[in-house]
C-alpha distance (Angstrom), angle and dihedral (degrees) to the residues before:
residue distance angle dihedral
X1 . . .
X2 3.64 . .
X3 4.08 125.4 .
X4 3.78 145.6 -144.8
X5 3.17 140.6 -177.5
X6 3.92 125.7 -151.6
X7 3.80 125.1 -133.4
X8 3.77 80.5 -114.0
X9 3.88 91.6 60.4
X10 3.50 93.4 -107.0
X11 3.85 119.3 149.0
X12 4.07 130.6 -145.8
X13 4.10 130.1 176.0
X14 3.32 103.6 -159.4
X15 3.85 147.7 144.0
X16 3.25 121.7 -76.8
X17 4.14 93.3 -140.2
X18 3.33 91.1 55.9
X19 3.99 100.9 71.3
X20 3.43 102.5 86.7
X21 3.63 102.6 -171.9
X22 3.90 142.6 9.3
X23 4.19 125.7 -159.0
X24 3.27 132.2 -175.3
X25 3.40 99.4 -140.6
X26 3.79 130.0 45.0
X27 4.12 108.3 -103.8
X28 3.33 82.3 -136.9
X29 3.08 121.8 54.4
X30 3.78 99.7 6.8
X31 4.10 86.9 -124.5
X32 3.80 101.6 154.3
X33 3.77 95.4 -109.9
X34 3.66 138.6 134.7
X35 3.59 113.6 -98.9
X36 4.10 130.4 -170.1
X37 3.22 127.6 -163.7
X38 4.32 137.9 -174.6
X39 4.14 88.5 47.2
X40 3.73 98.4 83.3
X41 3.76 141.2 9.9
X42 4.07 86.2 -93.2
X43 3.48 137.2 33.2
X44 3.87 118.4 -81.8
X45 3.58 117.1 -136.2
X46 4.12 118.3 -138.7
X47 4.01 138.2 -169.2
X48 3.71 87.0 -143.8
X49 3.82 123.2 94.1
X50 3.96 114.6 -114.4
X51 3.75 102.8 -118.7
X52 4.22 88.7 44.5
X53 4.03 80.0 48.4
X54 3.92 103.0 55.1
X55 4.31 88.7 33.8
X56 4.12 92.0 59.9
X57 3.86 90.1 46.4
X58 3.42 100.6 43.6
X59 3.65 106.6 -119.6
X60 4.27 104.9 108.1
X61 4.21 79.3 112.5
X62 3.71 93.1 69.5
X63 3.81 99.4 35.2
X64 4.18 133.0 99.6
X65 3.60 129.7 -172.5
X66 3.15 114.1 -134.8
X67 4.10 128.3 171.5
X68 3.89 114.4 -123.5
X69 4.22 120.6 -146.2
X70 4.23 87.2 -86.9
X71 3.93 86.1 55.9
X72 3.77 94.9 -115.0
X73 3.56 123.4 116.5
X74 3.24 146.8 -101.3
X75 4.45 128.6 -178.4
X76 3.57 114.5 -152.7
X77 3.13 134.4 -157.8
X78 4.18 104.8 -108.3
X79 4.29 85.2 -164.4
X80 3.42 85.3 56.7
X81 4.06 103.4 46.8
X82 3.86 113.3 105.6
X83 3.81 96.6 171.4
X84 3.79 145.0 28.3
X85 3.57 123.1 177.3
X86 3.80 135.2 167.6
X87 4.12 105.8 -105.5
X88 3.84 119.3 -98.4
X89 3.70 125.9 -121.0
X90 3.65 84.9 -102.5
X91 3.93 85.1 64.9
X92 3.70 127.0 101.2
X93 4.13 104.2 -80.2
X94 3.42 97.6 -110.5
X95 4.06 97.3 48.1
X96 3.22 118.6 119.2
X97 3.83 107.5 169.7
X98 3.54 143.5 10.2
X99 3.50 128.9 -144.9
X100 3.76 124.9 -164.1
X101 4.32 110.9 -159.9
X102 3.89 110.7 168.0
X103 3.80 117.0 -44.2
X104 4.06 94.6 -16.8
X105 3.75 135.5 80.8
X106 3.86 123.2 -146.4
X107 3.68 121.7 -157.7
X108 3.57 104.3 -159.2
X109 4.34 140.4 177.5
X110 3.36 100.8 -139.5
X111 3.82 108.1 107.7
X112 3.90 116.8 -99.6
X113 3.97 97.3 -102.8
X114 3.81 91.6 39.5
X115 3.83 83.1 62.9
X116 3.52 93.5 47.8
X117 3.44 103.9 48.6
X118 3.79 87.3 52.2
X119 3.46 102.2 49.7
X120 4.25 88.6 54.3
X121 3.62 85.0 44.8
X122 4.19 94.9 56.0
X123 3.74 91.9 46.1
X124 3.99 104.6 -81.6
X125 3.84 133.9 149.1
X126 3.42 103.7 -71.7
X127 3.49 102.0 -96.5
């Protein structure tokens, strides 16, 4: 089992395939903070960077970075995504795809094949 600990000293063993997607800035709040998500019912915040994150539990296989509407990232998990979509007109104007991993949706800029081709290429569903 893998391990992290929050910046509120919090610890968790947990699977690696379960995170199902790691930004570098809080949703939120848009503090520039690690966040994880797929371990809890929220999003748990970490001191260490994302890439260093995914590297020391094993998981940079199954991971894409993608960029997120406020142009700062986020890495899902590719085993994890269920759905991808090109963004509505409803969407944020510069949206190009959504991607659905787990609970969470990500709107995203990279174009709708871009996102394809690299979820197949970090392990997804065939899509």
């Amino acid at each position: 089992m893998a391990d992290l600990t929050t910046v509120d000293g919090l610890q968790y063993y947990f699977d690696p395939a379960a995170v199902t997607a790691v930004a570098d800035h809080d949703p939120d709040t848009l503090h520039a903070v690690t966040t994880v998500s797929g371990l809890t019912n929220g999003r748990l915040r970490l001191a260490e960077k994302p890439e260093a994150f995914l590297a020391r539990i094993g998981a940079t296989q199954w991971f894409a970075r993608f960029t997120q509407m406020t142009d700062t990232c986020v890495w899902i998990n590719c085993t994890a995504v269920a759905v991808l979509r090109a963004a509505g007109p409803d969407e944020h104007p510069d949206a190009q795809a959504v991607v659905v991993a787990g609970s969470q949706t990500f709107v995203v800029k990279e174009s709708l094949l871009r996102a394809r081709q690299m979820i197949n290429t970090q392990g997804g569903r065939r899509l």
